[in-house]
C-alpha positions in Angstrom: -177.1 26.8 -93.0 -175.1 27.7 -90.1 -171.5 29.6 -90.2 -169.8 26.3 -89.2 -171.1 24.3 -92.4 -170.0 27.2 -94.8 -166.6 26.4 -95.0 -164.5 23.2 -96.5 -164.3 23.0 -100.1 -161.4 21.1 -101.6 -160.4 21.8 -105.0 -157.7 19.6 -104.9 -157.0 19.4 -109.1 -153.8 17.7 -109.7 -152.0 17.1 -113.0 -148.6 15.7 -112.9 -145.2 15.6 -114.9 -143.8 13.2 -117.1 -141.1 10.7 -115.3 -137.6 11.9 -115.6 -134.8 10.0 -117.6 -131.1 9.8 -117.0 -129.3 9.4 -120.1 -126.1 7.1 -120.1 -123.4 9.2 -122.3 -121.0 6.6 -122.8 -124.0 4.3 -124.4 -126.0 7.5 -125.9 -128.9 6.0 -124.6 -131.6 6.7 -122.1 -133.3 4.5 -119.5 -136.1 5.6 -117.0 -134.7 6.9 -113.7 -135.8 4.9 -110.5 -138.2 7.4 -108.8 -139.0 6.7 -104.8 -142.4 6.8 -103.7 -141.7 10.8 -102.4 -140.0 11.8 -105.3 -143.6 10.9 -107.7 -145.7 12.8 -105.0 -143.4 15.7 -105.4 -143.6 15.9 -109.1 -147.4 15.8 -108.6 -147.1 18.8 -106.5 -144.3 20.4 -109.0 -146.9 20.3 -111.8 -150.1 22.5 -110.2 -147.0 24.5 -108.8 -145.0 24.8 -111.9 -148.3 27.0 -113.5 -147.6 30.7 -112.4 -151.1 30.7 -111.6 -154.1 29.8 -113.2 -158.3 30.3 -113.0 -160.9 27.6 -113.2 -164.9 27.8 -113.6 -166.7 24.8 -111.9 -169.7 24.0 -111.2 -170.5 21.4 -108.5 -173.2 18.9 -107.5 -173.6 17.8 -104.0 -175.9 14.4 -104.4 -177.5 12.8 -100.9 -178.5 9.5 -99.7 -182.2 9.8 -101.1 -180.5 11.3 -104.4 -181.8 15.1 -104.0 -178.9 17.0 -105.1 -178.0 20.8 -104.3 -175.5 22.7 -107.4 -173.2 25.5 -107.1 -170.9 27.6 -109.6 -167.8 28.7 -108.8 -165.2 30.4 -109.8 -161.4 29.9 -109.1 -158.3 31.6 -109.2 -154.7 30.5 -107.6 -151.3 31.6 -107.6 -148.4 28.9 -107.3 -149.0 26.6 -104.5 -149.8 29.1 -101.9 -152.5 31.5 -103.0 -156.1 30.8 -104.3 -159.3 32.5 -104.0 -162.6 30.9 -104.7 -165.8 32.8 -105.5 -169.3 31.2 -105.6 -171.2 32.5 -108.4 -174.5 30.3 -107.7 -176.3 28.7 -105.2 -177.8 29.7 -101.4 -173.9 30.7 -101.0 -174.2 32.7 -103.9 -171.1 35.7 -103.3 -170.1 34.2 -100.3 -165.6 33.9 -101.2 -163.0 31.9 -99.4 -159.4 32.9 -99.6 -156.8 30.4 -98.6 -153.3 32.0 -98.0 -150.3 29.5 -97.0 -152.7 27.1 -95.2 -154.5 29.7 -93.4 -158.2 30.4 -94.8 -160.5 33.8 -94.6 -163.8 33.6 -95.6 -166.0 36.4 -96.8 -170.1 36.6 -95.9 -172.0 38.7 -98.3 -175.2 39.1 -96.0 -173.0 40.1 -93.1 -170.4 42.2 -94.7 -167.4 40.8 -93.1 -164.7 38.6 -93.6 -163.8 35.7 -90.8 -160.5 34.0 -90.1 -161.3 30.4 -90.1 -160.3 29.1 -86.3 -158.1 26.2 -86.5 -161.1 23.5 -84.8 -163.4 24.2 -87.6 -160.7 23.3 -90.2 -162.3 19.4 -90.3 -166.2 20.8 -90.6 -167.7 20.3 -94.0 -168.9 23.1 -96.2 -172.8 22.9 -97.3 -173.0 19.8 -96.5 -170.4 18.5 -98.7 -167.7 15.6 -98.9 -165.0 18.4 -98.7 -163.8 20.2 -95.5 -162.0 23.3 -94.8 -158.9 20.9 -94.6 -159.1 19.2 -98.1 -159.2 22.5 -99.3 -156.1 24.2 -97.6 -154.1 21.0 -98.5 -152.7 21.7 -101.9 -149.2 19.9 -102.0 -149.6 16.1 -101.2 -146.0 15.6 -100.0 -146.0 18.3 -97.8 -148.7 16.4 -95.4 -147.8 12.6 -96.5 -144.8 10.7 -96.3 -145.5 7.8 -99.3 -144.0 4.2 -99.8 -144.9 2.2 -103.3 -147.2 -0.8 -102.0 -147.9 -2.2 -105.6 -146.6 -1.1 -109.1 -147.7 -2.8 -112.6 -146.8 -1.1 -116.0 -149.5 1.1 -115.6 -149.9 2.3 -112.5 -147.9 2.8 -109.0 -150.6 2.4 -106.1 -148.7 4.0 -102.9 -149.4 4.7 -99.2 -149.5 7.7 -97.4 -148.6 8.4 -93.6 -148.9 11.4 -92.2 -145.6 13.5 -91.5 -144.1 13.4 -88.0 -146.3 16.7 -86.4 -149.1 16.7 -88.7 -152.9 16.7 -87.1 -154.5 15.6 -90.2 -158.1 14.5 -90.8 -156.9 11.4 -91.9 -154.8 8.5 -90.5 -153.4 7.2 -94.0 -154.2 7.2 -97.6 -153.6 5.3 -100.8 -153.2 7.1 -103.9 -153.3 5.6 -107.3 -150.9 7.2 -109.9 -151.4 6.3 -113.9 -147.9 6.1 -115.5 -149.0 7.0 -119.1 -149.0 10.5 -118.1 -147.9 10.5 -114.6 -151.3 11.8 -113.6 -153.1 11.2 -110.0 -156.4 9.0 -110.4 -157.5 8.0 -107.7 -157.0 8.6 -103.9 -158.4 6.8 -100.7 -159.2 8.2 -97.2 -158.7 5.7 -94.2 -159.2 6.4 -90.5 -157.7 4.6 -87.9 -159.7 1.7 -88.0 -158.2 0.9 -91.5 -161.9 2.0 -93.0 -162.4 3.8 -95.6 -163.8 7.4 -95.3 -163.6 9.1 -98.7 -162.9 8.4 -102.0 -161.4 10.9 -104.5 -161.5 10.3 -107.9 -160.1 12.0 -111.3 -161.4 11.3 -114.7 -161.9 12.7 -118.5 -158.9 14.4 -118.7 -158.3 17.0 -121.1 -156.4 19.6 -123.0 -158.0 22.8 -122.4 -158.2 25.7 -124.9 -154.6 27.6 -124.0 -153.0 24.5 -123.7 -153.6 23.7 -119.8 -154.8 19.9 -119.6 -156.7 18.2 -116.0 -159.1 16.0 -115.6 -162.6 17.9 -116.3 -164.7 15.3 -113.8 -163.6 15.2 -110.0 -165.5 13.4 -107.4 -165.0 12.8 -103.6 -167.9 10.5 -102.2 -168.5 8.6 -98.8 -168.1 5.0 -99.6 -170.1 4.6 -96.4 -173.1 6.1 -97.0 -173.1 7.1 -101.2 -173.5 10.8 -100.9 -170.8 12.7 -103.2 -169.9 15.4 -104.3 -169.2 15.7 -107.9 -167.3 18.5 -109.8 -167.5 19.8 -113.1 -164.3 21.9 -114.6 -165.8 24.1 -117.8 -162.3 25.9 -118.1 -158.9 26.1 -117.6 -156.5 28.6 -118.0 -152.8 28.9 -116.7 -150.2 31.8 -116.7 -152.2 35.0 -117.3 -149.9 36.9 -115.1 -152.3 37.2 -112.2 -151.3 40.2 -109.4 -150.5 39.3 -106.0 -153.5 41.7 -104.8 -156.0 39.5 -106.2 -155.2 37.5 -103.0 -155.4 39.8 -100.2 -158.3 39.6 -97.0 -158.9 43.5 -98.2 -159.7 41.9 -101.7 -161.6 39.4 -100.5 -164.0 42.2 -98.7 -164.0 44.3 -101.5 -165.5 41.2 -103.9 -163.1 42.4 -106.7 
């Protein structure tokens, strides 16, 4: 495995608040407020911002055409929206760490001993051969990158399109996400180039309440409707708000393997 296929790893877990109300005072009574298609992706973004930080361990199968499939651990840690570091536990990457800091991402090589700044071109190359590049990975707040506009809504879900923002090079020429309104939670999101074809699908399910109260989905997948291979992850724990230190999330730290 080369040093360009080492990097890209999305761990793109979103849950997301419950809708907001406006309450009339003169009837005493309260009636959903009428959210625009921004305002739902922001409160998907508010919600893996709103935990002070929080620390995952995953595990993660890569499955190919011919069904041979390659696993990884990993472990996670992230601060707000801006910080998170990512250590693999298992694997031929075993040790090797990626810190992503404010979109820009460092990555640490165990058998060389040195950590690398990640050069804006490789930013689209895939890591291990998986469905996630370095890209999907930096990416952590939808409506930063996307500007949305509802397409369908039912009583359960809002289905919406995504464009990218004036100034964006993104990997992607639109998306659709599908957002469940029981819990205002993200299920389901679609990657189209700009042939209107599908690239990538990204997909959420058994969501749970983890022990300390932090609740996600505990299944993510992001396959290649193209082609079948996916890559499926497996969330063993969640917690949020352990008061982690900024210095976690330094390159010096990342060297250091602390």
């Amino acid at each position: 495995m080369n040093f360009h296929t080492r990097f890209g790893l999305v761990f793109c877990l979103i849950l997301i608040p419950g809708l907001l109300f406006a309450q009339d005072a003169a009837k005493k009574q309260t009636t959903p407020a009428k959210l625009t298609a921004q305002e739902i992706a922001e409160k998907m973004d508010d919600t893996i911002s709103g935990y002070d930080d929080q620390s995952m361990d995953v595990s993660w199968d890569i499955v190919d055409v011919d069904g041979s499939v390659k696993k990884y651990g990993l472990s996670v840690i992230q601060k707000g929206s801006k910080k998170r570091l990512i250590r693999f536990t298992s694997g031929e990457v075993k040790n090797m760490s990626i810190l992503i800091d404010d979109r820009k991402m460092y990555v640490y090589l165990p058998g060389y001993r040195k950590v690398r700044r990640v050069a804006a071109h490789n930013m689209n190359q895939r890591f291990a051969g998986s469905d996630f590049t370095n890209d999907d990975m930096a990416a952590v707040r939808w409506s930063d990158d996307w500007d949305f506009s509802i397409t369908k809504e039912d009583d359960a879900n809002w289905i919406m399109r995504g464009d990218a923002k004036p100034g964006k090079d993104l990997n992607y020429h639109h998306i659709y996400i599908t957002v469940g309104k029981a819990e205002n939670r993200l299920q389901l999101a679609e990657y189209y180039n700009k042939k209107d074809e599908m690239v990538k699908r990204y997909e959420l399910r058994d969501v749970k309440t983890f022990p300390g109260g932090a609740r996600g989905a505990s299944l993510v997948q992001m396959s290649d409707p193209r082609t079948g291979h996916k890559t499926i992850l497996y969330v063993h724990s969640m917690e949020a708000n352990q008061g982690l230190e900024d210095k976690k999330f330094t390159v010096r730290n990342l060297q250091w393997g602390r």
